[in-house]
Structures are given as structure tokens and as C-alpha cells.
C-alpha positions in Angstrom: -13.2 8.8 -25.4 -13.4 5.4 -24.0 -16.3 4.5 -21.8 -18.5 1.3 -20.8 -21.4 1.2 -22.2 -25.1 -0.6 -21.7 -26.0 -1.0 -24.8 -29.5 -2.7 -24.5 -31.2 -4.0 -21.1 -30.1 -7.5 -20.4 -27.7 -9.4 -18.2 -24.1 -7.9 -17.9 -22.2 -10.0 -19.6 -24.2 -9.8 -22.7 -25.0 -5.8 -23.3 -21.7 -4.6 -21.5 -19.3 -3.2 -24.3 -16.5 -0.5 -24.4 -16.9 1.6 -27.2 -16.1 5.2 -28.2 -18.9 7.9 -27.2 -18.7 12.2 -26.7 -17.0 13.8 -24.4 -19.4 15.1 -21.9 -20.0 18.4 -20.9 -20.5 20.0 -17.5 -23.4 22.5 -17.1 -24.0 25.1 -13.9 -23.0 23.6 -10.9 -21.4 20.8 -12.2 -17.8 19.6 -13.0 -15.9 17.7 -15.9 -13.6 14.9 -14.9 -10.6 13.0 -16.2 -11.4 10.1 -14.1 -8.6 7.9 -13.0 -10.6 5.0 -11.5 -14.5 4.4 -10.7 -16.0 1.5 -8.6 -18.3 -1.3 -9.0 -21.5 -1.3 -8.0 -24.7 -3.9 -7.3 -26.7 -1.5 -8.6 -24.9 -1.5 -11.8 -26.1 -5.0 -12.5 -29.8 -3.4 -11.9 -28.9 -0.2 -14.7 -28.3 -3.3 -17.1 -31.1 -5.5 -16.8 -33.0 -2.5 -16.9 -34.3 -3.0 -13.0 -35.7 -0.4 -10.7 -32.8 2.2 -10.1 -33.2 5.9 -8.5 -32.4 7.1 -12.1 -33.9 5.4 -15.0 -31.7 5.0 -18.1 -32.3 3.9 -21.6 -29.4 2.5 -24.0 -27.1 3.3 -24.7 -26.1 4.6 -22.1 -22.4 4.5 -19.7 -22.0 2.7 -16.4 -20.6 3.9 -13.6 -21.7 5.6 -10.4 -18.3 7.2 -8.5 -15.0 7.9 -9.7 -11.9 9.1 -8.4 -10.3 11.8 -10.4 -9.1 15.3 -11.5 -11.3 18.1 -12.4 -10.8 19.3 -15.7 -13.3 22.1 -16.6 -16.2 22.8 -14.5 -20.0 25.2 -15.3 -21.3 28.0 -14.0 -20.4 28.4 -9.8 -17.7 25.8 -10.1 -14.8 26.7 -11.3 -13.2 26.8 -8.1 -12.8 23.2 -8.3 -10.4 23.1 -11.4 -7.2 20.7 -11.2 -8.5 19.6 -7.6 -8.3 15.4 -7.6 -11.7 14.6 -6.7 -14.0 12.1 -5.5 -17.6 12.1 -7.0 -21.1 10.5 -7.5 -21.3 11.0 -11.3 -24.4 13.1 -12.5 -27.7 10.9 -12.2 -24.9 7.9 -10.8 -24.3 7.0 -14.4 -21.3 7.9 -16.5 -18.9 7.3 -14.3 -17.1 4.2 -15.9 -15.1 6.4 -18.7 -11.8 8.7 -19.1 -13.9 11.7 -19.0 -17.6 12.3 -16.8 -19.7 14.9 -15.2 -21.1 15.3 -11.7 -22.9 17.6 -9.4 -20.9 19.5 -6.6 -23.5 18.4 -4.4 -21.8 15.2 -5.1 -17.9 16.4 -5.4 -15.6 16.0 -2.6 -11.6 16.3 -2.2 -10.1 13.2 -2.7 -8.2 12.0 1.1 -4.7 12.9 0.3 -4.1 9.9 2.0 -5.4 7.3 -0.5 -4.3 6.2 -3.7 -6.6 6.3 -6.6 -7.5 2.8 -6.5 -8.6 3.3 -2.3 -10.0 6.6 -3.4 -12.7 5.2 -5.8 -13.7 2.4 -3.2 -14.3 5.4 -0.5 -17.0 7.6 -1.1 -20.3 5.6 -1.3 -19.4 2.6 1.0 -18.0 5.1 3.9 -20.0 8.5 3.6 -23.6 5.7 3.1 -22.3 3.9 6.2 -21.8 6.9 8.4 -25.3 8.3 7.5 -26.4 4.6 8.5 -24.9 4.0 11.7 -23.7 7.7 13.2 -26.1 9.7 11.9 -29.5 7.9 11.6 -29.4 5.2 14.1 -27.4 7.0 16.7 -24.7 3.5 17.0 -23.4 4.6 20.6 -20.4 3.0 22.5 -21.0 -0.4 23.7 -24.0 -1.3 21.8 -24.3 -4.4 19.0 -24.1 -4.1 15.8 -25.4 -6.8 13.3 -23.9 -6.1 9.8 -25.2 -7.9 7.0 -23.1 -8.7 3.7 -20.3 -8.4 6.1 -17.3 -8.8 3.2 -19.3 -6.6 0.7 -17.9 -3.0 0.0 -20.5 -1.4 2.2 -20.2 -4.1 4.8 -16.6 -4.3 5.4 -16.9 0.0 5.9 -19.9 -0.7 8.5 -17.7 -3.1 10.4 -15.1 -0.7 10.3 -17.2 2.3 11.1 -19.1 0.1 13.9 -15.6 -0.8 15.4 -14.6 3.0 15.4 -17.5 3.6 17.1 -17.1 1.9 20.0 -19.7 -0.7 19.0 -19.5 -4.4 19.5 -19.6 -6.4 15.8 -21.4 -9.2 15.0 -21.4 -10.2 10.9 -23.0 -11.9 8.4 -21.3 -13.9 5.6 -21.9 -16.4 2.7 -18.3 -18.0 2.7 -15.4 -18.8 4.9 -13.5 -16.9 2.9 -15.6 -13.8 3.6 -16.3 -14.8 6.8 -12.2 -14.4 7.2 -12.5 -10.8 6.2 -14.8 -9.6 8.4 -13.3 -10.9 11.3 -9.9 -9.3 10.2 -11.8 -5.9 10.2 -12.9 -6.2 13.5 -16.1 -8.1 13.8 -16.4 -9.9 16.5 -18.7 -12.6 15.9 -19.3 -13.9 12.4 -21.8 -15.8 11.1 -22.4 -18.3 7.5 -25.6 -17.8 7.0 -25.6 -20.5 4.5 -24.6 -22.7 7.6 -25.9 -21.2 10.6 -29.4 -19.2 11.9 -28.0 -15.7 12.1 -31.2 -15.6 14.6 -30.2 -17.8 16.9 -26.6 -16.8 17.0 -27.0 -12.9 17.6 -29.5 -13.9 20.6 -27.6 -16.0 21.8 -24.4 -13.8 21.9 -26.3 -11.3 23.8 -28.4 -13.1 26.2 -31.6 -12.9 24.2 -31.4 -9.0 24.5 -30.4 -9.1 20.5 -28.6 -6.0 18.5 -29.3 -2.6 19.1 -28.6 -1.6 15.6 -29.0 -3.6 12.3 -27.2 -2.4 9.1 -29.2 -4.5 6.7 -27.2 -4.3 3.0 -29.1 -7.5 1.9 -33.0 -7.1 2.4 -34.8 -10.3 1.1 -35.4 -13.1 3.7 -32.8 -10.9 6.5 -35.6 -8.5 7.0 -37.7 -10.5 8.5 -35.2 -12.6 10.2 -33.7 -9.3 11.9 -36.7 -8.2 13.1 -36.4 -11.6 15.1 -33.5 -10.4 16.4 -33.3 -6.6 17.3 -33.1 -5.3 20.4 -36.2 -3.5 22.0 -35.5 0.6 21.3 -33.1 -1.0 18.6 -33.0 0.2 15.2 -33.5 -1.6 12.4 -31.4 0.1 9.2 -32.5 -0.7 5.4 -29.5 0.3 3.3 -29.4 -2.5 0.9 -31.8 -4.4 -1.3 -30.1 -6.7 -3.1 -31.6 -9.8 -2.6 -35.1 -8.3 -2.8 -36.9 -8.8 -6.2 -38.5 -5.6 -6.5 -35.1 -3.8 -5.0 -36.7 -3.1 -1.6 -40.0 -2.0 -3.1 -41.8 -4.9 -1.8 -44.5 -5.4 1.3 -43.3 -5.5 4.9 -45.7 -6.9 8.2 -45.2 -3.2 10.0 -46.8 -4.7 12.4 -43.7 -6.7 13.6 -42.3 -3.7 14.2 -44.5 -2.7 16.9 -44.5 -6.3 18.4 -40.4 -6.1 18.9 -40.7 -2.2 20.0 -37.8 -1.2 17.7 -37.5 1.0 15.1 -37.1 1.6 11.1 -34.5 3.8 10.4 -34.3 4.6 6.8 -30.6 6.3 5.0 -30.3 7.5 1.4 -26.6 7.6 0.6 -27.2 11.4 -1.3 -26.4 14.6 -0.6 -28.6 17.0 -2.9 -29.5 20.9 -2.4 -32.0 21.2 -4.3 -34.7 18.6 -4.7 -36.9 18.6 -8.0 -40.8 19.2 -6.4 -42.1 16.2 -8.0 -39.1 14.0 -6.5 -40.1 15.4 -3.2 -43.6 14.7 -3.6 -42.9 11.4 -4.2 -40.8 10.8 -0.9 -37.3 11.9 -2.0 -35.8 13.7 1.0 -32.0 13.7 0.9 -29.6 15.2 3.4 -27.6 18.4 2.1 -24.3 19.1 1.3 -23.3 21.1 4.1 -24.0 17.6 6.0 -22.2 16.0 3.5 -19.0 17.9 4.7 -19.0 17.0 7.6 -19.4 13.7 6.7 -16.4 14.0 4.7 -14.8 15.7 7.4 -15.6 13.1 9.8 -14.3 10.4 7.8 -11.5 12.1 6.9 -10.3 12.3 10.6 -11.1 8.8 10.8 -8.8 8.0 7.8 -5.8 9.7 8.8 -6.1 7.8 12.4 -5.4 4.8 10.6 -9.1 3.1 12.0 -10.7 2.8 8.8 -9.6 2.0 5.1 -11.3 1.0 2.3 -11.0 -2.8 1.4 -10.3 -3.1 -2.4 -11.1 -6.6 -3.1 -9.7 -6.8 -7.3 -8.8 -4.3 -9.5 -9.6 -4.4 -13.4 -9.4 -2.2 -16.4 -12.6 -1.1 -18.1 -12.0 -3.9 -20.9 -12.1 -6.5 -17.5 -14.9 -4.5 -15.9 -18.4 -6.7 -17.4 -16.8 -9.2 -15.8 -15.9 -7.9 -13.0 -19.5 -7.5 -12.4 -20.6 -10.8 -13.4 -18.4 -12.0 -9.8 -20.6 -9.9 -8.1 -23.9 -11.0 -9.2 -22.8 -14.8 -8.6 -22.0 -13.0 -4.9 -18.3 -13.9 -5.5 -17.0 -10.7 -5.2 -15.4 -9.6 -1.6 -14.9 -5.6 -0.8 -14.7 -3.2 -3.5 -14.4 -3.3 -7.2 -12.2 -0.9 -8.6 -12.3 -0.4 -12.3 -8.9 1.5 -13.6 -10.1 3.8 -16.1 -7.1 6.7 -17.0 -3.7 7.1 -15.6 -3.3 7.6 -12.2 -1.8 6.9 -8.5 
């Protein structure tokens, strides 16, 4: 079969090929998958260079973290699943970028019936990360402000549409009047170029110097800080993203800022796992299950059909077009979702 492979740790355009590899397998628990289209990721550019990633990998090995598609065998305790279109988190979030992959069932959910392929693969991680983020961890009620971060990004243009739903007043941050146009067609509010303008000043002073009661930070970098300037006391400062951080949000805060502004860190993993590996745990792993993750689904789902969210598909390429596809999003080009078509398909 087809699939896009790493083929030695270096920048993406340069160890990105497409080349012919094995079929995969599922074992227990786990399903096979024709895969019609998979998604772009920042974190793919990380998997390349060989950067620090949840699941370390070393070439050759296949890209690709979620998929939409249709399951075509399945292991021990999930064979229920056969010839159901899926969407999925491929096993170990690699794999996903090829006609045929694997995942876990903690990581398998039906497909919204009303979404396309193409919407289908830009779903799963932006919307079901974004609800843990904002509904489940940080509580976003009616009426509060929400600062989004990375506003046009694919997680960002689900938090201002999740935020919106909510009942939550938007405020974004953007790198380009182009983006900046996005965001406010999804709703935000306010939006801010932080190329141009102190995201600081502006939130403060769009809310009287009381500042945002939650932060959805997709960027880390130089906006942690920055944030903290600007969070409301009881607010609640959310880490989802790290991608302007060097050490991919492994590096040093000043905790005690936090205690000076009287708000709070609110950390999200975007996983849904049943059983955690003891030395994983030990370490700090501690993911939400997936009977929570179906009623993320569930949640979104009924969100979906209202017509108040939908994913934003910014291009779509085929896997030959996929390295650089990725190269857009590491010069921060790239607005919404990549969607990579992979197999045939809606």
C-alpha cells in the first residue's frame, strides 16, 4: 500500500517520501482501516525533525495522526466495528497518512453522518481537544471572555466556534489579515494581529481591565507570559498548544505569576485511553476515558447537526501534495485544517 513516509529525522520537505510499505495489522482491541482522508498536523512537523512528541518514532516510519475512514477488519473485542465509517486517532498518532492504518477503540468514533470525508478528517482532534479545553476543564460559562490564541489554526477556529456555542464572548489572536478575516467570520468578536498590536493591551482594554476569564492558549512561547498579563482573577489559564515553544511546552514557567494574578492553570490532553501503561502513569500521563470520550462525541455531535459548529478545511491535497502541505504550516501559512485525500471517498 501507499503511505507517507519519514524516512530519516530532518525538515519535512527533505525526509517526506511516499513509498510502498505492509499492510498493517490490527491486534486486540484495535481496528484496521481503509482510510479515505487523514489531517495535518503541527505535530507532524515535530515526528520529522525528530522533536519531542508523546510517542517517539524512529525511521522509517508513516505520518499521520487521524483519519477518516471505513473499518475493514478489526482484533480481538472489536469486531463490532466492521464496515462502520469511522473517525480515529491512529495507534501511537502515527500511521495515519496511508490507504490502510490501525487504531485503538479508545480512539475510534462514528464518523458524523453529517460530514463529508474531507470535514470528517478535520473533526476529531480540533473539536473533541477543544471541548475538553473549554467545557470540560475550564468550565467556559455563558457570558464570560474567551481569548483564543492561533485563532485561524485548526484547533483555533473550533475554540472560537465552541466558545461562540457556549455563550462565551470571543476575543482572537492572529498573524495576518487574512486570518484575522476568519476568525471574525466564525464568530469572534474582537481580533487581534499580534504582529501589529499588544494582544495585552487590547483584551484589557475590551473588558475594562477585568481581562478574560478563560485562555485557550494553542501557541505557548512568548503568549504565556503575555496571558498571564491578561487573565481575569478566578480565570483560567488553558495550555493546549506548544508550538512556538522550543522544547514543545517542556520549558520553565515563573508559577509564581500565577499566584500574583489569582488565576488558575488548567491543563487538557486531547486522549481518551482506558488503560494507562504504569510507567506512563508514573510519569504524569493521566488521560480522560472513553466513556467521557462519548459523550464528548455525543456532545459535539448535537452541536453539529444544529448547524453551530463545522470544521473549517482550509486546502485539500493528495498524499503526493501532503510534504508540502506541511511545509505551509511550518512557515505559519496555513489557515484551518489540512486535509490530506488518501483513498476514495465522499
Amino acid at each position: 500500500m501507499r503511505a507517507l513516509q519519514v524516512t530519516g529525522h530532518g525538515e519535512p520537505a527533505e525526509v517526506l517520501a511516499v513509498r510502498e510499505v505492509d499492510v498493517p495489522q490490527p491486534g486486540d482491541g484495535e481496528v484496521q482501516i481503509r482510510v479515505a482522508t487523514g489531517a495535518l498536523n503541527f505535530n507532524d512537523i515535530l515526528r520529522c525533525r525528530g522533536g519531542l512528541v508523546s510517542v517517539p518514532q524512529n525511521p522509517p516510519f508513516t505520518l499521520g495522526m487521524e483519519v477518516c475512514g471505513t473499518v475493514t477488519a478489526a482484533g480481538s473485542g472489536a469486531e463490532a466495528w466492521v464496515g462502520r465509517r469511522v473517525v480515529a486517532v491512529s495507534k501511537d498518532a502515527f500511521g495515519g497518512l496511508a490507504e490502510v492504518t490501525t487504531a485503538p477503540l479508545a480512539g475510534v468514533f462514528e464518523a458524523p453522518p453529517t460530514l463529508d470525508d474531507v470535514a470528517a478528517a478535520a473533526f476529531l482532534l480540533p473539536f473533541h481537544t477543544t471541548w475538553l479545553a473549554l467545557a470540560t476543564r475550564a468550565r467556559l460559562t455563558s457570558g464570560e471572555t474567551l481569548l483564543v490564541h492561533a485563532g485561524a489554526s485548526g484547533l483555533g477556529t473550533a475554540a472560537i466556534q465552541l466558545g461562540v456555542a457556549l455563550g462565551a464572548r470571543v476575543i482572537a489572536t492572529v498573524s495576518s489579515p487574512e486570518k484575522a478575516e476568519v476568525a471574525r467570520a466564525l464568530g469572534a468578536e474582537l481580533v487581534v494581529d499580534h504582529t501589529r498590536e499588544d494582544f495585552v493591551e487590547a483584551v484589557l482594554g475590551a473588558t475594562d481591565d477585568v481581562g478574560a476569564q478563560v485562555v485557550c492558549d494553542l501557541a505557548g512561547g512568548e503568549f504565556v507570559g503575555k496571558s498571564w498579563q491578561c487573565v481575569a482573577r478566578e480565570g483560567r489559564y488553558v495550555p493546549v498548544g506548544f508550538t512556538d515553544d522550543d522544547q514543545n511546552g517542556m520549558t520553565g514557567r515563573p508559577l509564581r505569576l500565577a499566584s500574583i494574578g489569582n488565576f488558575s492553570i488548567v491543563g487538557v490532553l486531547g486522549a481518551f485511553v482506558d488503560v494507562v501503561d504504569p510507567g506512563l502513569r508514573r510519569f504524569g500521563f493521566n488521560p480522560f476515558t472513553r466513556a467521557e470520550g462519548d459523550q464528548v462525541h455525543a456532545g459535539l455531535l448535537d452541536l453539529l447537526s444544529s448547524g453551530r459548529i463545522t470544521p473549517y478545511v482550509g486546502s485539500v491535497v493528495d498524499l503526493d501534495g501532503a510534504a508540502e502541505a506541511l511545509v505551509a504550516h511550518q512557515e505559519r501559512r496555513a489557515i484551518g485544517r489540512t486535509v490530506v485525500r488518501v483513498g476514495a471517498g465522499t
